[in-house]
N, C-alpha and C positions, 0 to 999 in steps of 0.2 A: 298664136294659134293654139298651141297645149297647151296656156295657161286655160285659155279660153275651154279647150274640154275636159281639162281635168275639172272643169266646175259643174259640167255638165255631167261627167263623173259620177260627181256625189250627189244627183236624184235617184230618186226610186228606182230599184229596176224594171217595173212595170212603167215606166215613162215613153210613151212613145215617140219615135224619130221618124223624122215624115221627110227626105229628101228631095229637093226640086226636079229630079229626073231620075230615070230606070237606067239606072247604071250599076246596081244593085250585083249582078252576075260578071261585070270586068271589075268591077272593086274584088269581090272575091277570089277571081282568077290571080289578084294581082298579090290579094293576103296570103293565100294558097304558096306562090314563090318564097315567102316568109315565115310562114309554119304549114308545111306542107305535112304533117304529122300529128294537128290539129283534130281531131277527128269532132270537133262544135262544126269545124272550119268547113270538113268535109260532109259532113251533114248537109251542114249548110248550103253548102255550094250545090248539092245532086239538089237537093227541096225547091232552089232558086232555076236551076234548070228547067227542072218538071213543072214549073207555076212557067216562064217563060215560055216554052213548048208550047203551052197552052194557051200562050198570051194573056196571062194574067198576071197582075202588077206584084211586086214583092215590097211594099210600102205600103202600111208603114210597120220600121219592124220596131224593136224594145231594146231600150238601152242593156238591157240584161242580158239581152244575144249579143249585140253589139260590143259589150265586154269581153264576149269569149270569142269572138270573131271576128274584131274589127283591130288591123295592128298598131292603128294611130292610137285606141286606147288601153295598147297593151305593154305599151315604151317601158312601161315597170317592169311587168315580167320580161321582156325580152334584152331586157337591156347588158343583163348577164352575157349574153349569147354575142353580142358587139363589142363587150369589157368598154362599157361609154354610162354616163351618166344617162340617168332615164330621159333628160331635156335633147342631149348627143344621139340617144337613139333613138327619139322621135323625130330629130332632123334627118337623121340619117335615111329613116326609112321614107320620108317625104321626100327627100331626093331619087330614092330607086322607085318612086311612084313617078315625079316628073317623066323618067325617062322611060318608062314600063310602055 
C-alpha cells in the first residue's frame, strides 16, 4: 500500500484525488490525533465542516493539499516523531486508523 502512494506521490500537485465516499471529515478527525498542530490540517478540517454543514461534497481534492494533510502521505516527515523508518511509520499510523 505506500509503495503504491509513494507513486502516487510523485504527480503534479494539482492532480486531482476523487475518493469513493464522503468520508473526507472522519479522515481528518483522525489526521488531526496525529498532528493536531498541523495548522494545513486544521484549516482543513473547519473548510470541510462548513462545506458538510451545507451538505456539499469535499471531492475531489488535490494531491497537493493531501500532502499537507493527509498522514499516510506524510510517513516521511513524521516518522521522526515515532523514531521508526518512514515504511514502520506508515504501518504504524495504519494501525491507529484501524482502531480510530
Amino acid at each position: 500500500m505506500y509503495s503504491s502512494l509513494k507513486k502516487i506521490a510523485n504527480f503534479p500537485d494539482d492532480t486531482e484525488i476523487y475518493c469513493g465516499h464522503e468520508y473526507t471529515l472522519k479522515n481528518l478527525k483522525f489526521a488531526l490525533t496525529i498532528e493536531p498542530k498541523n495548522q494545513e490540517l486544521q484549516k482543513r478540517y473547519e473548510e470541510t465542516e462548513r462545506l458538510r454543514k451545507m451538505n456539499k461534497s469535499t471531492i475531489p481534492s488535490t494531491l497537493g493539499l493531501e500532502k499537507k494533510t493527509n498522514p499516510f502521505l506524510r510517513a516521511g516527515i513524521l516518522k521522526d516523531r515515532y523514531q521508526l523508518s518512514e515504511v514502520e511509520t506508515f504501518a504504524k499510523i495504519r494501525k491507529l486508523k484501524d482502531s480510530f
